[in-house]
KOLPA-970510 format. One line per field, with one value per residue (C-alpha): x, y, z. Coordinates in pm, whole numbers. Layout:
<recs>
px: X;... $
py: Y;... $
pz: Z;... $
</recs>
This chain:
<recs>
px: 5692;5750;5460;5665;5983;5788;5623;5945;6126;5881;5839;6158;6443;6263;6395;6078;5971;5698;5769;5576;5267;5198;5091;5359;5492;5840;5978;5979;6356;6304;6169;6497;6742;6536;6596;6925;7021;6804;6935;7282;7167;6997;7282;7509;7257;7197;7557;7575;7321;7536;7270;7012;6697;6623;6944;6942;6647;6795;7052;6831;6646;6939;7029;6719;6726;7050;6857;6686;6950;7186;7166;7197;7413;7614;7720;7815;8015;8182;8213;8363;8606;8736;8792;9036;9206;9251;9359;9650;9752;9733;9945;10255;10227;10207;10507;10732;10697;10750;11033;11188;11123;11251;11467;11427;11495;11321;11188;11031;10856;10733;10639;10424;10259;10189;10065;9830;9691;9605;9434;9212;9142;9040;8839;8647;8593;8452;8195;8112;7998;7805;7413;7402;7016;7089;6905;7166;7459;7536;7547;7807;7994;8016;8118;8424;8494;8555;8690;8971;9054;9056;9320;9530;9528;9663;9922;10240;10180;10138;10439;10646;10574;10649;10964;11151;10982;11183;11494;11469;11407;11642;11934;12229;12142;12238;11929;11755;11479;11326;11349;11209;10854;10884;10869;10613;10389;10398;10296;10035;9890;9893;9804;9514;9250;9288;9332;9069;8802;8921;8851;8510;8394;8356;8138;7919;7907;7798;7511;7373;7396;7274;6987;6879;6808;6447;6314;6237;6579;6792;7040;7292;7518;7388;7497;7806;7837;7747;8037;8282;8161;8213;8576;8650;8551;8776;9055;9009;9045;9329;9496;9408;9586;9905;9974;9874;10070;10375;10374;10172;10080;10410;10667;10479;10298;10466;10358;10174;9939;9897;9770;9506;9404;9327;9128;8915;8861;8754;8544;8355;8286;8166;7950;7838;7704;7539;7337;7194;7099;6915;6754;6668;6481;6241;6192;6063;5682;5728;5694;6023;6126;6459;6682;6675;6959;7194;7222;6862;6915;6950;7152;7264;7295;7023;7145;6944;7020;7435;7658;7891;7719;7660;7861;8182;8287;8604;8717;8635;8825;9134;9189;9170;9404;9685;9583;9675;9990;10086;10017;10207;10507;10453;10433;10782;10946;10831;10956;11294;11322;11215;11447;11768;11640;11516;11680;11562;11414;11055;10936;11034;10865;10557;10502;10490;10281;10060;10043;10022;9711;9566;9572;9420;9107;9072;9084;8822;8617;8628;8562;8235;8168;8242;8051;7758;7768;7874;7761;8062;8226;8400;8576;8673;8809;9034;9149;9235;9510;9647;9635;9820;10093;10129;10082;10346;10582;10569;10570;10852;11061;11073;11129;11438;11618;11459;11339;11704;11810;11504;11556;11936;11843;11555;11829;12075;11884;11698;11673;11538;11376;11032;10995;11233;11034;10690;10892;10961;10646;10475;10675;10679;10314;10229;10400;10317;9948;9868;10057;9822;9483;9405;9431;9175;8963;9006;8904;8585;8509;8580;8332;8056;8166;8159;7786;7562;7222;7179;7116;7509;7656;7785;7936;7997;8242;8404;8557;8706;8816;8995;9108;9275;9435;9569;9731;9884;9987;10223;10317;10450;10671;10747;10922;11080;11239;11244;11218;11428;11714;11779;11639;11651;11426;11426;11294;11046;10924;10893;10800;10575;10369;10411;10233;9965;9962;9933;9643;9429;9485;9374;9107;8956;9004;8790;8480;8531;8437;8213;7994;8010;8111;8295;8677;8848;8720;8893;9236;9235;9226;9506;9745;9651;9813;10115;10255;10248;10382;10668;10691;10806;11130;11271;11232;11584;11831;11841;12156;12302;12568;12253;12074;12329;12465;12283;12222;11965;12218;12546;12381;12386;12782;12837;12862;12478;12672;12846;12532;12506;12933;12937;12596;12763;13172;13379;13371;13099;13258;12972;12591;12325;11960;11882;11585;11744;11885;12071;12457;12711;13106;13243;13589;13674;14017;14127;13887;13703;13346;13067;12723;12383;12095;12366;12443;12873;12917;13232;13568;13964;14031;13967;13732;14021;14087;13742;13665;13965;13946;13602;13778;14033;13927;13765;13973;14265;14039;13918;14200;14201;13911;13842;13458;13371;13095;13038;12699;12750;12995;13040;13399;13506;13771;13612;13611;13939;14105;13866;14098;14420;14512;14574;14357;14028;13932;13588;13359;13038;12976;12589;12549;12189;12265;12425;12508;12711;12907;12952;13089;13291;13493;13642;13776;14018;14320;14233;13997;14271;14023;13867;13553;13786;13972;13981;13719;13500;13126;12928;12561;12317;12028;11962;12234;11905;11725;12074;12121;11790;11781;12136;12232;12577;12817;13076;13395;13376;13054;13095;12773;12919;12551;12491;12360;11991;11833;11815;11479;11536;11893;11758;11633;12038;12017;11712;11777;11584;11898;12171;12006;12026;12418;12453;12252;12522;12829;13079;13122;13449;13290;13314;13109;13155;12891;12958;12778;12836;12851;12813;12481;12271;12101;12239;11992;11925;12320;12263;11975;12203;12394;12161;12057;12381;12484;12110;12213;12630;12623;13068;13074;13338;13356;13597;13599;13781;13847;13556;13261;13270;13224;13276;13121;13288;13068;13114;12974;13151;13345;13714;13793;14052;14284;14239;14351;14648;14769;14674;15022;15166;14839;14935;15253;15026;14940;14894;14778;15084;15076;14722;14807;15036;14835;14655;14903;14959;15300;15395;15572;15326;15017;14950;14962;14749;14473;14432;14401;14094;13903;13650;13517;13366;13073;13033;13112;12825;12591;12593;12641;12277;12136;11812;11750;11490;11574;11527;11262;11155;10818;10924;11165;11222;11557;11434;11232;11398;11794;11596;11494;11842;12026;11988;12013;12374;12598;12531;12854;12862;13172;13320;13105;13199;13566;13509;13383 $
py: 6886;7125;7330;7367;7414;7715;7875;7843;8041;8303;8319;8350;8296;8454;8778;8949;9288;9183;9074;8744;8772;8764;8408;8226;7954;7870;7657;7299;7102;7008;7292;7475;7228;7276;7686;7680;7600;7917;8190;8079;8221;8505;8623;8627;8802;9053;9129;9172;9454;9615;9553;9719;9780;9415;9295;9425;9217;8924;8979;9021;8720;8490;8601;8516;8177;8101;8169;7897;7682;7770;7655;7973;7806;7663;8003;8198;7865;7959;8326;8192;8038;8314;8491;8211;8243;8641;8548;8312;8567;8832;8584;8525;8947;9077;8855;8986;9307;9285;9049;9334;9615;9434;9181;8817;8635;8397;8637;8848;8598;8441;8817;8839;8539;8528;8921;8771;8471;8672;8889;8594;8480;8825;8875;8548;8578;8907;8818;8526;8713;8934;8911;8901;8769;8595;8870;9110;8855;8891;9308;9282;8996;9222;9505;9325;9178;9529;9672;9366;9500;9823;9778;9590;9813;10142;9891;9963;10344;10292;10049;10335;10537;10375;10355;10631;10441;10117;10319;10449;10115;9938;10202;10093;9729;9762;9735;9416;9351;9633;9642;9297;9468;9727;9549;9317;9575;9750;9427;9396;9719;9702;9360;9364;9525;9333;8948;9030;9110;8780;8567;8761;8640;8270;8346;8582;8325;8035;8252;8290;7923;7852;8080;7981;7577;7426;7487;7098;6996;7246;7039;7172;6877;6977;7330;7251;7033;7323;7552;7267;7293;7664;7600;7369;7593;7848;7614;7508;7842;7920;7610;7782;8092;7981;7803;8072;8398;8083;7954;8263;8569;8740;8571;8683;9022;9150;9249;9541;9363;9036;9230;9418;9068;8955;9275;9160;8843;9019;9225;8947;8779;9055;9163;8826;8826;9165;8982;8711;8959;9170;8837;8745;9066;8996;8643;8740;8700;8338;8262;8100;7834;7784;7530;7213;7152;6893;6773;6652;6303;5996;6064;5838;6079;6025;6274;6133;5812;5830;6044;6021;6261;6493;6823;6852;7247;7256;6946;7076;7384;7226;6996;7253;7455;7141;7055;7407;7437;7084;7186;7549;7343;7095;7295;7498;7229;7076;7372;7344;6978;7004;7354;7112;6839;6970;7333;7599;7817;8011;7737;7463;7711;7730;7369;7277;7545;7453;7065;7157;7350;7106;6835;7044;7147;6746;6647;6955;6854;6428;6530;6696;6369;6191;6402;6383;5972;5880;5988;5905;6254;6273;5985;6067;6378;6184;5949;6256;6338;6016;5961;6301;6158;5848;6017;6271;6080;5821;6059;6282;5979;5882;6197;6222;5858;5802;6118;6283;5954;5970;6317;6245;6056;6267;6528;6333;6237;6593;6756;7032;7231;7209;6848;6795;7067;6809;6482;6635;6829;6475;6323;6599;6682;6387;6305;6658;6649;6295;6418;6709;6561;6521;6822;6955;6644;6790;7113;7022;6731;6995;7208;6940;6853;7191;7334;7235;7413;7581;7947;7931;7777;8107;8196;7808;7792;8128;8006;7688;7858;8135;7850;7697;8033;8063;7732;7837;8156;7963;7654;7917;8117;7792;7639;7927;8062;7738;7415;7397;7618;7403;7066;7048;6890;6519;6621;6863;6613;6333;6550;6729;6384;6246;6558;6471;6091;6157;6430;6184;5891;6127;6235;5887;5735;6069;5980;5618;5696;5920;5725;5360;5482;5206;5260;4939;5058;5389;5206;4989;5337;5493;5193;5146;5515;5453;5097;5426;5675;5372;5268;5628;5542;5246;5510;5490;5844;6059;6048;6389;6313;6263;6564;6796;6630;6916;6609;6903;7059;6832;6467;6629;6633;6292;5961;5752;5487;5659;5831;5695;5665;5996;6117;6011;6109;6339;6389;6597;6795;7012;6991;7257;7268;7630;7805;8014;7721;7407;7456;7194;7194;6887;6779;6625;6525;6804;7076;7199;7343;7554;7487;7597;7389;7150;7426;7497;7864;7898;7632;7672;7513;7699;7954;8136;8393;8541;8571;8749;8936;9046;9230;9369;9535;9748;9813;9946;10099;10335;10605;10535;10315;10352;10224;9869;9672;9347;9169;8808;8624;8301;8129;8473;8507;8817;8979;8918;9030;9350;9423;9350;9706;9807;10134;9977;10074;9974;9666;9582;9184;9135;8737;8644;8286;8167;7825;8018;8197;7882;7681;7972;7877;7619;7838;8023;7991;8082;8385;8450;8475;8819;8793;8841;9147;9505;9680;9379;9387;9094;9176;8845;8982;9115;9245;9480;9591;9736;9933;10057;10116;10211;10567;10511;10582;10329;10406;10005;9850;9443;9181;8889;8688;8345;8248;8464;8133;8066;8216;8575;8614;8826;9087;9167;9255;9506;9863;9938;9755;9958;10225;10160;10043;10368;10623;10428;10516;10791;11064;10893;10544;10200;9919;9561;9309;8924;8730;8496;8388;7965;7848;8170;8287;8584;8733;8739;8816;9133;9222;9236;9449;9700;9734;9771;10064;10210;10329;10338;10474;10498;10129;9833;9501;9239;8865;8659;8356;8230;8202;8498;8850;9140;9485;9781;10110;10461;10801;10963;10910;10931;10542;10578;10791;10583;10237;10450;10379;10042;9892;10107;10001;9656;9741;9818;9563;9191;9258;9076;8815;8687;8723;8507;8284;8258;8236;8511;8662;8965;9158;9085;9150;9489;9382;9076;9254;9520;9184;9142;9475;9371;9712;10041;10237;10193;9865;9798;10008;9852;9487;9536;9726;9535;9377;9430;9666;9437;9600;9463;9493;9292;9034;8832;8693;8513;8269;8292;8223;7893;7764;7822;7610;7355;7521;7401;7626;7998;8137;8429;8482;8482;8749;8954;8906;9066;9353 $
pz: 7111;6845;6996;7256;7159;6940;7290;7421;7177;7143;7572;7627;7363;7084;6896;6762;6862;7074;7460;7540;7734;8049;8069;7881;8112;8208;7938;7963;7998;7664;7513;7659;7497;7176;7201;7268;6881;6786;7032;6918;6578;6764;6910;6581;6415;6724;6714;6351;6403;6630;6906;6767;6988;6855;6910;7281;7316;7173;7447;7724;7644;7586;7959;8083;7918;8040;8425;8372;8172;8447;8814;9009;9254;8984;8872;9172;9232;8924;9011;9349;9196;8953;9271;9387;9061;9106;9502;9388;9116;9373;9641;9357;9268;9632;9710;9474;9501;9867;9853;9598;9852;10145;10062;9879;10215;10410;10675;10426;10257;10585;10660;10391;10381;10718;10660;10391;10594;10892;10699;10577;10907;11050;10778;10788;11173;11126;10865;11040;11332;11124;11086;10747;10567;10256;10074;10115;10089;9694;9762;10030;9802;9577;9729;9892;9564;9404;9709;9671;9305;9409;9682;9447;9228;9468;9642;9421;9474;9875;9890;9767;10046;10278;10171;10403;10681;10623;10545;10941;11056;10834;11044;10756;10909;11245;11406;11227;11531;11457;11073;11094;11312;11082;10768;10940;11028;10658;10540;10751;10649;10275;10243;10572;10402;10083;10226;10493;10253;10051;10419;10407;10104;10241;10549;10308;10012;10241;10386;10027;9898;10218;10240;9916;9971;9975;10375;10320;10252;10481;10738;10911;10731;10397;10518;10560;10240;10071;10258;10150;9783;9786;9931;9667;9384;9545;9561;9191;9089;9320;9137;8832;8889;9039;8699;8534;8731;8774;8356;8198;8315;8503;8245;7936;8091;8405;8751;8655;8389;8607;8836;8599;8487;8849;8941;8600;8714;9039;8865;8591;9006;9128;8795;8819;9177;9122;8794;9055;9286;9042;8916;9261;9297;8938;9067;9441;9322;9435;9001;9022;9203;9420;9371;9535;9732;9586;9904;9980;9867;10038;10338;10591;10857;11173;11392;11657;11708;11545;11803;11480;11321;11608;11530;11716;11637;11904;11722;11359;11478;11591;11338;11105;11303;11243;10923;10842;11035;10892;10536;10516;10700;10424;10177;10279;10311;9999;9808;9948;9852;9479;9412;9579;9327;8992;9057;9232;8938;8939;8684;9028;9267;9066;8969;9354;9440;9191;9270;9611;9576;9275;9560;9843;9549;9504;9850;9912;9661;9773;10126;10000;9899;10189;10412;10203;10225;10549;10901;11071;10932;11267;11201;10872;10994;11207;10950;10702;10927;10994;10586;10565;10757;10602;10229;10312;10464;10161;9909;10099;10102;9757;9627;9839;9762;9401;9231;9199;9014;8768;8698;8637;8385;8231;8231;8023;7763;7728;7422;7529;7855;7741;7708;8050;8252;8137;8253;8539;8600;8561;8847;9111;9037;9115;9456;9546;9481;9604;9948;9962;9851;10260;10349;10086;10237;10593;10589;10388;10639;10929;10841;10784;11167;11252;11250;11532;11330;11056;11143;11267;10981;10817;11149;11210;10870;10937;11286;11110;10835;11038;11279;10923;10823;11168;11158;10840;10937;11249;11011;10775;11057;11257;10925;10794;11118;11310;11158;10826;10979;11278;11206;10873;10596;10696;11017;10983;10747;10993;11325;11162;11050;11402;11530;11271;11341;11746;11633;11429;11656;11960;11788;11647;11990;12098;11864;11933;12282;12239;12019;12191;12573;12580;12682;12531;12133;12212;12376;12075;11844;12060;12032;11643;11621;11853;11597;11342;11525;11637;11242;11132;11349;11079;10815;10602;10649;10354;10140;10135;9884;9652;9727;9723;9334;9140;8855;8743;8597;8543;8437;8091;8097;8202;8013;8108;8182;8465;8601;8926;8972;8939;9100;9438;9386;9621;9935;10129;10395;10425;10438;10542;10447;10499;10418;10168;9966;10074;10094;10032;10005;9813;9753;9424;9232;9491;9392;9711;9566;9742;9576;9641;9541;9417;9188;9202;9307;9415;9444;9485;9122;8764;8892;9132;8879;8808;9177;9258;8921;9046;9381;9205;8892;9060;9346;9056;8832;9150;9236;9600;9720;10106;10128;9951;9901;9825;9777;9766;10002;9824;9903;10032;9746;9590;9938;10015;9679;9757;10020;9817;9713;10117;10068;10177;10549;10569;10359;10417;10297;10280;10220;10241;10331;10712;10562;10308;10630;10791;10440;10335;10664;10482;10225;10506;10290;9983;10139;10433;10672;10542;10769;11096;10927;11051;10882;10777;10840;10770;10701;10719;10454;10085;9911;9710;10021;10170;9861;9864;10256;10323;10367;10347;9994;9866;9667;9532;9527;9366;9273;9206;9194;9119;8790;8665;8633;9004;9158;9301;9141;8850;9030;9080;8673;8658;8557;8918;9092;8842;8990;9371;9289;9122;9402;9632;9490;9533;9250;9164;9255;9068;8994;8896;8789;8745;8417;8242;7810;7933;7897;7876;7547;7313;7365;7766;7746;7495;7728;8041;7873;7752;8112;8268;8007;8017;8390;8334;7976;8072;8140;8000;7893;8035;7924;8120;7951;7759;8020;8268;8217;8440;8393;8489;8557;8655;8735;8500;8203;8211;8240;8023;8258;8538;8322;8258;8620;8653;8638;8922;9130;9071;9281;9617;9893;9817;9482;9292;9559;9486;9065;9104;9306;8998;8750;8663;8673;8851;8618;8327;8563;8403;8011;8128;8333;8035;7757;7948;7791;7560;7463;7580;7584;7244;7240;7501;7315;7004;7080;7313;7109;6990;7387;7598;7955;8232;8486;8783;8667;8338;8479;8155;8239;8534;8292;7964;8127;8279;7941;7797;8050;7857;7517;7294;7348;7165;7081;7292;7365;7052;6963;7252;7117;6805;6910 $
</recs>
């Protein structure tokens, strides 16, 4: 043995000066194992030489042992996967910065996914149609692997210029059919190229690992086995980088670095494909031999005499189709669910993303093993979606009626948001992922039912997996634009599982048939699937009061002991699950509130003030405001105080939620009906995207936004949205910006600040009472004069009227309205001084104001007092 081990250090892990000779045989297993220990030492020593000539040799030889140490197949499995890691971290990157450009609604981001998954499928069919001989497979993988990176990296600079485009077609938002083509078709063009060479890569990576098997062992199952693999390699990695672009990489690094990372990882899979190809090329003198396929084992497939396991390819096909309709619907709906029950931040959006694609890499990865085992793969296939039903359905449930009462709990005894977000990550993970394991399963089992011979199974996997992405694609539109907004959650949940129960049932009662030709086995099939399909009818309703509590955020207020009491008190006048957030209006000791999520955004009790404050600020500071804006319709309050001074002849309301229209209804006489007045236009879209895309220039422009926490809302505190607000605005023009000093760090606080005066270096301070703050900013400087006249401007319209709604007296309005000033440009610039700029690039609020929810209170606005 230690002769060995001694040939095989010197053949092939050895560092001297001398190459082995010619005959030295390929090390033994053993002898391998034994070298490993050495080259270890080689390789310190090699790169404590600075890789000398020796050292480069040392290299080179540790590479070639790790050829042999290393299964081939094993490592472009690995490479495959770091290219579903970049893909995912592409996915969360691509979104954002087209859901900044055109709007964070639910159109856009059904746009763009849709955009990306159509991309996958036309690439896949493509290269699946292709001739493409295993020898030349790694090149072309490769090659689209780079081109991917490359793409990625020029799409930020092409976005941008299409710009003027979308300005045309956005026509100051009177003419939303055709911005909606418009902004459909731009995403279709930057993101085509990219996502179609991602659906390439399968087709092309299955005709290598195929291509390479033992001619002894090579089945058309195995094939397919080895297509599944692949796909759940990819889906690992995928897994991987949606926890890492959702928890890691854009919190801590930004857009623009995420998406240098992701090109690297493209890059290392690429590199790493070109390094078996050039390997492949030193072994083709027949001295080394090819893998065995892992496949070849005992198999219990008889293709001959089993009509089982007789490919099926229009069945494979269209059960992926569902599975992948059924899974994007899933997963959309999903997403809704958890934001309405543990808060709809990015940390809630990228937890269920992530379980959701953790369970579709496990399923992938069982169904491998299921396909290798069984022959009956076409039943399988058919139970997968019948489980998915059932699973979802199950898990859908008890998150509704249980989870919000768990997390109530978790959330009142909480001493802290790391060790909440990991109780809760813990529970949703796992309903999530254990709902989603079968579709993983069905895809993988669809393609080993998909193949009927071997030479087709590149072109074979490519029509499945485009029939997938095409499902997904119309899951994706179907729940965003159909589903949630008119059924609702409960039932897209439930329909959506029938559709999947009939589907499996149909097709089990299909391969029943077909393998026994005997019609009673397939009758008794069919009925087995209608008691299910009946049994999904004594599910229990939801409870709405429950879901729409926002425990997320209050349980931490309220005495344990009155938990549940209180969980389910008031009076729900109004529930909407939207797709844009679930809206609620709740009476309560008298208090009419408007939440979002279950998150309070607007009511007729203590919060009256600041909302009209918000409308009228402005309004006086201005000399004579004609054109308003106001982004954010909320109760309608801020709108309607807008309006106050009697100069106003034209406001624009964007409000990017219906069920926000329809709820402020119910505010008509503290709001006065503003919608109906003269002059009032009521935009349906992002409040951002009409800034950017609007042509037209207000007097007043007002953001009153919810709080930065909430996914999407921060992008309303960049310096990039200062600057829209600020290209919008008269000469003479004024702007006002909602925050807030309650539960928010000093620091995110100081850093909201420092952004606001980077772009209005003129701006002021108001603190109105002890939680909300209002900025005031301005073209130009000269504030001063125009607080001056604030008293007589009190005098004008229904401006007294709605003080003293308030409580505030008319003839002390003015002294009262001027206590409010909390300092000046100064003021601003030193008390942000130290804070980071908010960018949209470098969106730091949007995580760090999550994590300080649930902070003890910071003392903010005492400091903003004594300045």
């Amino acid at each position: 043995m230690r002769k060995d081990a001694g040939s095989a250090a010197g053949g092939v892990g050895a560092c001297a000066d001398e190459p082995a000779s010619a005959g030295t045989t390929r090390p033994t297993t053993s002898a391998r194992h034994a070298t490993r220990f050495v080259n270890i030492r080689v390789l310190m020593r090699s790169v404590a030489q600075g890789f000398s000539p020796a050292g480069r040799r040392c290299v080179y030889n540790l590479l070639q042992l790790a050829r042999y140490m290393i299964n081939r197949r094993t490592l472009f499995v690995v490479c495959y996967g770091a290219s579903g890691a970049a893909a995912l971290v592409y996915q969360v990157v691509w979104v954002r910065l087209l859901t900044l450009a055109f709007g964070h609604t639910v159109a856009s981001s059904s746009i763009v996914l849709g955009a990306f998954m159509c991309g996958l499928a036309l690439g896949a069919w493509r290269a699946g149609r292709a001739t493409l001989p295993p020898s030349h497979a790694l090149a072309v993988y490769a090659a689209l692997e780079l081109l991917i990176g490359a793409v990625a990296l020029a799409l930020p600079t092409v976005l941008s210029a299409f710009e003027p485009l979308a300005a045309w077609a956005y026509a100051d938002g009177t003419l939303p059919a055709r911005f909606l083509f418009v902004r459909a078709a731009i995403c279709f063009i930057l993101l085509g190229i990219p996502a179609a060479a991602m659906g390439a890569t399968f087709p092309v990576a299955v005709a290598w690992v195929v291509g390479r098997a033992d001619e002894g062992t090579r089945t058309h199952t195995r094939a397919m086995a080895e297509a599944g693999v692949l796909y759940a390699a990819n889906t690992t990695g995928a897994a991987a980088g949606a926890l890492a672009a959702g928890f890691w990489l854009v919190p801590s690094y930004g857009i623009r670095a995420s998406t240098v990372i992701a090109v690297g990882l493209n890059v290392l899979a690429a590199s790493g494909a070109l390094w078996l190809r050039s390997s492949e090329k030193r072994s083709a003198d027949g001295s080394e031999k090819r893998f065995r396929d892992p496949f070849s084992g005992r198999s219990r497939e008889n293709g001959s005499r089993n009509r089982f396991a007789a490919p099926q390819p229009a069945m494979a096909s269209v059960a992926a189709a569902i599975s992948g309709c059924a899974a994007l619907v899933f997963e959309v709906a999903w997403t809704r669910l958890i934001a309405t029950i543990i808060g709809p931040t990015t940390y809630a959006f990228a937890l269920m993303a992530a379980s959701f694609i953790v369970g579709i890499a496990i399923g992938s990865a069982l169904g491998v093993r299921v396909a290798r085992a069984t022959a009956q793969r076409a039943l399988w296939l058919s139970a997968t979606l019948v489980v998915a039903a059932g699973a979802t359905l199950a898990a859908a449930w008890f998150t509704a009626l249980e989870v919000p009462l768990i997390v109530a709990r978790y959330v009142n005894e909480a001493d802290g948001f790391g060790s909440l977000l990991l109780r809760e990550a813990t529970v949703v993970g796992l309903l999530v992922t254990a709902a989603s394991i079968t579709f993983g399963a069905t895809f993988t089992l669809a393609l080993a039912v998909s193949s009927p011979g071997l030479d087709s199974a590149a072109r074979d996997t490519s029509i499945v997996y485009a029939a997938n992405t095409i499902g997904a694609v119309l899951g994706s539109l179907a729940a965003g634009f159909v589903l949630l907004p008119r059924f609702g959650l409960a039932s897209t949940f439930l329909n959506t599982s029938r559709i999947l129960l009939v589907a499996g049932a149909g097709f089990a009662a299909f391969a029943m048939y077909r393998r026994t030709r005997r019609g009673p086995d397939a009758a008794f099939t069919a009925l087995a699937g209608a008691v299910l399909f009946a049994a999904t009818f004594a599910l229990p309703q939801w409870d709405r009061t429950l879901l729409a509590s926002g425990m997320y955020k209050y349980a931490r207020h309220i005495d344990p002991e009155d938990l549940t009491a209180n969980i389910r008190a008031g009076r729900l006048e109004y529930y909407k699950e939207g797709t844009a957030g679930t809206v609620s209006v709740r009476v309560l000791g008298g208090t009419r509130s408007l939440a979002i999520d279950g998150k309070v955004d607007a009511s007729n009790g203590g919060d009256m003030l600041t909302q009209r404050l918000l409308g009228l600020l402005p309004t006086l500071v201005h000399p004579n405001p004609q054109d308003a804006l106001v982004i954010g319709l909320g109760s309608g309050v801020t709108a309607d105080a807008v309006m106050a001074s009697g100069t106003v002849r034209h406001m624009d309301v964007v409000e990017i939620s219906p069920e926000v229209v329809d709820a402020a209804a119910l505010f008509e006489r503290e709001n006065r009906r503003v919608l109906g007045a003269r002059g009032v236009r009521l935009l349906i879209g992002d409040g951002r995207t009409h800034l950017q895309l609007t042509t037209r220039q207000y007097d007043v422009i007002v953001s009153e936004p919810s709080n930065p926490w909430m996914a999407g809302v921060a992008a309303l505190f960049t310096r990039e949205f200062f600057e829209a607000v600020r290209r919008r605005l008269t000469p003479d023009g004024v702007f006002c910006q909602w925050a807030h000093t309650y539960e928010i760090d000093a620091g995110d606080l100081r850093s909201i600040v420092r952004t606001f005066a980077s772009v209005f270096p003129h701006g002021t301070l108001w603190l109105v009472g002890d939680g909300d703050i209002l900025l005031i900013g301005t073209q130009s400087p000269g504030i001063d004069r125009q607080l001056a006249s604030v008293a007589e401007r009190v005098q004008k319209g229904s401006v007294g009227a709605l003080l003293a709604e308030s409580g505030v007296p008319r003839q002390s309005a003015p002294f009262f309205l001027l206590s409010l000033y909390a300092g000046g440009a100064g003021e601003l610039t030193s008390y942000g001084e130290s804070a980071a700029i908010q960018t949209d690039d470098r969106m730091d609020l949007e995580f760090t104001a999550a994590r300080a929810m649930y902070a003890p209170p910071d003392g903010n606005a005492p400091a903003l007092r004594a300045l």
